[in-house]
C-alpha positions as a Markdown table, in Angstrom:
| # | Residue | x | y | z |
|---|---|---|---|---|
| 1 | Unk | 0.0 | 0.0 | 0.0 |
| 2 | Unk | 3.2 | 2.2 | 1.1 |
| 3 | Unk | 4.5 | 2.0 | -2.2 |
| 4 | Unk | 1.3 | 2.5 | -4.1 |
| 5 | Unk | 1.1 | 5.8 | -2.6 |
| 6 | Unk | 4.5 | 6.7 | -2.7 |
| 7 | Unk | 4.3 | 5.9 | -6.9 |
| 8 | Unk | 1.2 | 8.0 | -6.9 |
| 9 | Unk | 2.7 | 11.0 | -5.0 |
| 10 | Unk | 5.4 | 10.6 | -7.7 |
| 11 | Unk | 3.2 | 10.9 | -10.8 |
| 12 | Unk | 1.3 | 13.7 | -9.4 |
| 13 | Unk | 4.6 | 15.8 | -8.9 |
| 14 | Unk | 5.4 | 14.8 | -12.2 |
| 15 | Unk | 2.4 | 15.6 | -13.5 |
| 16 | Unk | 2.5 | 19.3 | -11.5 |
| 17 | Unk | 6.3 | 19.8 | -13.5 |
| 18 | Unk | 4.8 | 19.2 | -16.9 |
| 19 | Unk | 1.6 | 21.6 | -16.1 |
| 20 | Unk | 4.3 | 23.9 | -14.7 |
| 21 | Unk | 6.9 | 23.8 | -17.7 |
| 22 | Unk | 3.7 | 23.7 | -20.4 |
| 23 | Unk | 2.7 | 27.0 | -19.0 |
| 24 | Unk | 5.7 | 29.0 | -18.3 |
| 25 | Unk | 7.3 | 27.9 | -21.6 |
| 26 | Unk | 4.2 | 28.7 | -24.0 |
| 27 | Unk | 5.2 | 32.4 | -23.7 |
| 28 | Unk | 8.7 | 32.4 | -24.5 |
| 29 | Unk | 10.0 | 33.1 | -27.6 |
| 30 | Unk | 14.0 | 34.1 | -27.7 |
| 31 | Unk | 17.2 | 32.5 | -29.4 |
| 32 | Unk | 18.4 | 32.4 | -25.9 |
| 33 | Unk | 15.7 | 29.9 | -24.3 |
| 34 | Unk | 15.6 | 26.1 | -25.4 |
| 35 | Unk | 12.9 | 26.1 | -28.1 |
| 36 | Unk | 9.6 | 23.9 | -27.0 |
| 37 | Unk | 7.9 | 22.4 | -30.4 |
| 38 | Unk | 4.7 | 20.6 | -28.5 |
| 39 | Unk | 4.3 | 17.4 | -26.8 |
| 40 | Unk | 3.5 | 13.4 | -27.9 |
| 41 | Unk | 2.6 | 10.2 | -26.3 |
| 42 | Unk | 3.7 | 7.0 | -26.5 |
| 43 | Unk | 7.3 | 6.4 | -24.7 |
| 44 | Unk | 5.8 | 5.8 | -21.6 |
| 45 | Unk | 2.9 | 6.8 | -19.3 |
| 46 | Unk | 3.4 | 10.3 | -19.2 |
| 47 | Unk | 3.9 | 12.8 | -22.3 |
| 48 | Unk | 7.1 | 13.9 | -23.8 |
| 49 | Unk | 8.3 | 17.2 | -24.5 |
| 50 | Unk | 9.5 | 17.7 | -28.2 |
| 51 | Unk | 12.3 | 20.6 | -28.2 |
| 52 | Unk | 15.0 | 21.6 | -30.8 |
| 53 | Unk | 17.8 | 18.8 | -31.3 |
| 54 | Unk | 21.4 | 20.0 | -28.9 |
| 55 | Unk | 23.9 | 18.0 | -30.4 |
| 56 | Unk | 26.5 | 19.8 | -28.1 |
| 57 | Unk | 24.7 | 18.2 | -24.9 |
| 58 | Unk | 24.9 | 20.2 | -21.5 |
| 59 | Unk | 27.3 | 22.7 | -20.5 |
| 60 | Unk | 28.7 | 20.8 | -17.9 |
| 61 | Unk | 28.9 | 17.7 | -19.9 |
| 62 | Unk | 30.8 | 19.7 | -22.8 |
| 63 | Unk | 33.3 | 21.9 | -19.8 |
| 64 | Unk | 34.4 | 18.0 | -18.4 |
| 65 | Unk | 35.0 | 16.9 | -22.6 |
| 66 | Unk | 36.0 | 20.5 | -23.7 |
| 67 | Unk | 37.5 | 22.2 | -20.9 |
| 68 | Unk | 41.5 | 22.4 | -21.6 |
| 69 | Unk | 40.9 | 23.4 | -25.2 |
| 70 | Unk | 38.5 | 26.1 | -24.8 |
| 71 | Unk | 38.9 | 29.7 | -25.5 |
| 72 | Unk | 38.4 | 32.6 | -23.5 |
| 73 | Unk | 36.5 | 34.3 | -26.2 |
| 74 | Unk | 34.4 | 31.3 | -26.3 |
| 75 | Unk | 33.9 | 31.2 | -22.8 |
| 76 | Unk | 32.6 | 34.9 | -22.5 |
| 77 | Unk | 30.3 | 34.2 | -25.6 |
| 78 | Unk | 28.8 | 31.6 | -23.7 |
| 79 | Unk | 28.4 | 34.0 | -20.4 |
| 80 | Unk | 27.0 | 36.8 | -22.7 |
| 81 | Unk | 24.1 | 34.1 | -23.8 |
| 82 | Unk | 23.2 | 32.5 | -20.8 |
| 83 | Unk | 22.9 | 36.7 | -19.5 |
| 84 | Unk | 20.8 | 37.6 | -22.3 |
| 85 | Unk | 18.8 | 34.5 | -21.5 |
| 86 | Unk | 18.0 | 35.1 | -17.7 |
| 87 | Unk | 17.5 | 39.0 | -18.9 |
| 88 | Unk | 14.7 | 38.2 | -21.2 |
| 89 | Unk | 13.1 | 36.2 | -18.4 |
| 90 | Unk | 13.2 | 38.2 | -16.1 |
| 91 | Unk | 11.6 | 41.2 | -18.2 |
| 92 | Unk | 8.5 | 39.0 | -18.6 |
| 93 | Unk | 8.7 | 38.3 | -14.8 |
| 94 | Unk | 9.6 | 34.8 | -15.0 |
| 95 | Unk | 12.1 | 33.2 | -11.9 |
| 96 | Unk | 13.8 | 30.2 | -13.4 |
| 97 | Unk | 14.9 | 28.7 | -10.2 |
| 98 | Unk | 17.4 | 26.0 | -11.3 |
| 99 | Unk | 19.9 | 27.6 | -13.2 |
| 100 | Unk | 22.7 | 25.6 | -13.8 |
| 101 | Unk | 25.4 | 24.2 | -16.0 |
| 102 | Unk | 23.2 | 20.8 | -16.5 |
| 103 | Unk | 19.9 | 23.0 | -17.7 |
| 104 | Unk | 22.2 | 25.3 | -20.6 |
| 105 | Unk | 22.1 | 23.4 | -23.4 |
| 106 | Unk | 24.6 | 23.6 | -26.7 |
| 107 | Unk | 23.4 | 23.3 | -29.9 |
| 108 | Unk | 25.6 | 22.1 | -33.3 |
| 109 | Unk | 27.1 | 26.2 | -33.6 |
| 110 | Unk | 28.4 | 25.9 | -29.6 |
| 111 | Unk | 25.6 | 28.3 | -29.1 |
| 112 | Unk | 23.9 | 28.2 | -25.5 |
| 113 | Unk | 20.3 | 27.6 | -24.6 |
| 114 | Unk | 18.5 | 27.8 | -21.3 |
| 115 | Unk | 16.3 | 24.5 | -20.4 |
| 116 | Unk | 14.5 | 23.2 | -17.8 |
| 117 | Unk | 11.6 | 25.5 | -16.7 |
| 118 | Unk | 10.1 | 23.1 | -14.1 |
| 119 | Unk | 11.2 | 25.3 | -11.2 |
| 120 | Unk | 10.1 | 28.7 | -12.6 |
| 121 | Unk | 7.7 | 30.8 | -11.2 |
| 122 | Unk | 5.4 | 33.9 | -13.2 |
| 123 | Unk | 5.8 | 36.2 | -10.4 |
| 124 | Unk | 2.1 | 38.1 | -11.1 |
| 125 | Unk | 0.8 | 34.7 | -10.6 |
| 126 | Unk | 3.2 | 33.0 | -7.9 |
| 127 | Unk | 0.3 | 32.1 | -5.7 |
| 128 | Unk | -2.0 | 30.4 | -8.1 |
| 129 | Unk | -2.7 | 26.9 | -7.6 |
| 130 | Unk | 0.2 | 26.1 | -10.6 |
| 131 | Unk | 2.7 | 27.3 | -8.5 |
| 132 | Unk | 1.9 | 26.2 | -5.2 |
| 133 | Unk | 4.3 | 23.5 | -5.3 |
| 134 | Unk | 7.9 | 24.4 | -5.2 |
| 135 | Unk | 10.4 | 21.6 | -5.9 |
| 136 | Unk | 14.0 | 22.6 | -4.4 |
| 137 | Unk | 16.8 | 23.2 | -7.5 |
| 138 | Unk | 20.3 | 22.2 | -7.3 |
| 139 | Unk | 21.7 | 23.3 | -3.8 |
| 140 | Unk | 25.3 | 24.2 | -5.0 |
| 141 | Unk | 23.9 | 26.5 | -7.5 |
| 142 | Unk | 21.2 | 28.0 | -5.1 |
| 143 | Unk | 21.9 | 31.2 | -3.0 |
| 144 | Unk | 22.3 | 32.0 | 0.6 |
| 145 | Unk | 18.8 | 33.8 | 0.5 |
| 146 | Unk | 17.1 | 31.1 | -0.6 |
| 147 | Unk | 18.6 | 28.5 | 1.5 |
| 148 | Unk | 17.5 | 31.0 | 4.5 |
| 149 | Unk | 13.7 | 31.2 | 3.4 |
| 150 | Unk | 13.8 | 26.9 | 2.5 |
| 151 | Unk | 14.9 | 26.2 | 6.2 |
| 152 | Unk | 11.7 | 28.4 | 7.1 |
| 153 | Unk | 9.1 | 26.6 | 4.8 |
| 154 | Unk | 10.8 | 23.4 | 4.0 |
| 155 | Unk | 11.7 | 24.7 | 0.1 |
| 156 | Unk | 13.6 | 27.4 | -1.0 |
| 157 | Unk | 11.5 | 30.3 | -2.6 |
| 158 | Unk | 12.3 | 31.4 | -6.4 |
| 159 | Unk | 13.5 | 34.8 | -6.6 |
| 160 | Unk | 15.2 | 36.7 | -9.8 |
| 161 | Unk | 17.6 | 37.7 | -7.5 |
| 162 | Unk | 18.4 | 33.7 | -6.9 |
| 163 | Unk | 18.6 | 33.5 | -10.4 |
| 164 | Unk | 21.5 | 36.3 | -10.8 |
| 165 | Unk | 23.5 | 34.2 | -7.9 |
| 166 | Unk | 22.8 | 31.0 | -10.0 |
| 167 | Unk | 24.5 | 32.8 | -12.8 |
| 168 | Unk | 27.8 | 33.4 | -11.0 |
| 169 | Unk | 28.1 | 30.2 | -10.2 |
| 170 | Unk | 27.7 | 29.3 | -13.7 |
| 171 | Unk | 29.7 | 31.9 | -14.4 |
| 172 | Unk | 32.8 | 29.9 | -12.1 |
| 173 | Unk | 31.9 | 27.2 | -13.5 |
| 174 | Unk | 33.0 | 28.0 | -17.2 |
| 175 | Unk | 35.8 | 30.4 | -16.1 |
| 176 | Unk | 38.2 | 28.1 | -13.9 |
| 177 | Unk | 40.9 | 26.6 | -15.1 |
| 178 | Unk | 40.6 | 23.1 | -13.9 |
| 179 | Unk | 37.1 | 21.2 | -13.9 |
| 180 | Unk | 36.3 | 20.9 | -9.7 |
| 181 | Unk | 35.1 | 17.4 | -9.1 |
| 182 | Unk | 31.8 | 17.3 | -7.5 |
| 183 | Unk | 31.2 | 16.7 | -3.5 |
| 184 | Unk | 28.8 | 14.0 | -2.6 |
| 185 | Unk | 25.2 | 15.8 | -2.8 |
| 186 | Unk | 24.6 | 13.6 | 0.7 |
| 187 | Unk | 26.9 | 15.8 | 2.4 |
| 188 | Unk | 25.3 | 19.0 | 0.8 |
| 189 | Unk | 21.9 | 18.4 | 1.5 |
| 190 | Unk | 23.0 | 17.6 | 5.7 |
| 191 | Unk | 24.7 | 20.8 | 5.5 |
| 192 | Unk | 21.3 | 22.6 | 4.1 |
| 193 | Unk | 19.2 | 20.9 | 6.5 |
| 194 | Unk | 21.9 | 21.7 | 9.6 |
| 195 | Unk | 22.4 | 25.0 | 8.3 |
| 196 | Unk | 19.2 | 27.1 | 10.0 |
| 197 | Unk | 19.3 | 30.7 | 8.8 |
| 198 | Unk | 23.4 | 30.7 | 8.7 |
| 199 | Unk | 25.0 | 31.8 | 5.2 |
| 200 | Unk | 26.5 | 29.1 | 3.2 |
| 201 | Unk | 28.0 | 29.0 | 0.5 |
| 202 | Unk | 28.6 | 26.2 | -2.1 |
| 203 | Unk | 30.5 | 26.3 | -5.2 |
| 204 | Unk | 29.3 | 23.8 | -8.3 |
């Protein structure tokens, strides 16, 4: 019975992030924001989003295959189109809330695309019954601020401000020299839950 409901709970979150992502992404239209061309059926019990083919993979996947041989140009370019991206999102008041170098996209030019709008939040309509479940983004890319207001309600709370803060760690992400190996997400999340209202700070 346990797991019936637990599988249930499970669909209908996944459920609420395709409502969510259907809904945010059917007004954006920008060379900037991963490109949504409608949904189909038949891979499974729940729909499938249909977006524009990146061949270059994620930005983190392409830094850890890329990394020694890239540019500085190139790197800026890419910072100058993830910017222009949160920009145009934040002029039609959207949060994203889960920026980070796993939802930027490349496509076959090396160009970058923001994904993943299952976290974002329409600010003139954060309260209505589309938003009213948060789901917490990555924690090394999230800021202090929201870390402060998740260890009051449970989940940290979109903001654009959160968004900029996601950006610089982007931003150290495709400007270090070396590729930083990842610490175990087990010891970030004890951290978050330890942390109270206390400042910390984690680096992707």
């Amino acid at each position: 019975m346990s797991d019936n409901v637990d599988s249930q709970n499970d669909l209908d979150k996944t459920h609420s992030r395709i409502r969510r992502e259907i809904y945010v992404r059917e007004r954006l239209r920008r060379e900037t924001i991963l490109e949504l061309y409608g949904m189909t059926t038949g891979f499974g019990v729940l729909p499938s989003f249909v977006y524009s083919w990146m061949a270059g993979g994620s930005l983190h996947e392409y830094l850890k295959r890329q990394h020694s041989d890239l540019p500085a140009r190139w790197r800026f370019d890419i910072l100058v189109q993830v910017a222009d991206g949160i920009k145009y999102l934040h002029k039609q008041d959207i949060v994203h809330g889960n920026l980070t170098g796993d939802n930027i996209l490349l496509d076959a030019s090396g160009r970058a695309r923001i994904a993943d709008f299952s976290h974002s939040v329409i600010l003139a309509e954060a309260d209505s019954r589309i938003f009213s479940e948060q789901l917490p983004g990555d924690a090394r890319y999230v800021s202090p601020e929201c870390i402060a207001s998740g260890c009051q309600t449970g989940i940290p709370k979109p903001t654009k401000a959160g968004d900029v803060y996601s950006y610089g760690c982007v931003a150290i992400l495709v400007c270090r020299e070396r590729r930083r190996t990842g610490g175990s997400m087990k010891r970030v999340k004890f951290l978050w839950k330890k942390s109270g209202a206390q400042r910390l700070f984690f680096r992707p």
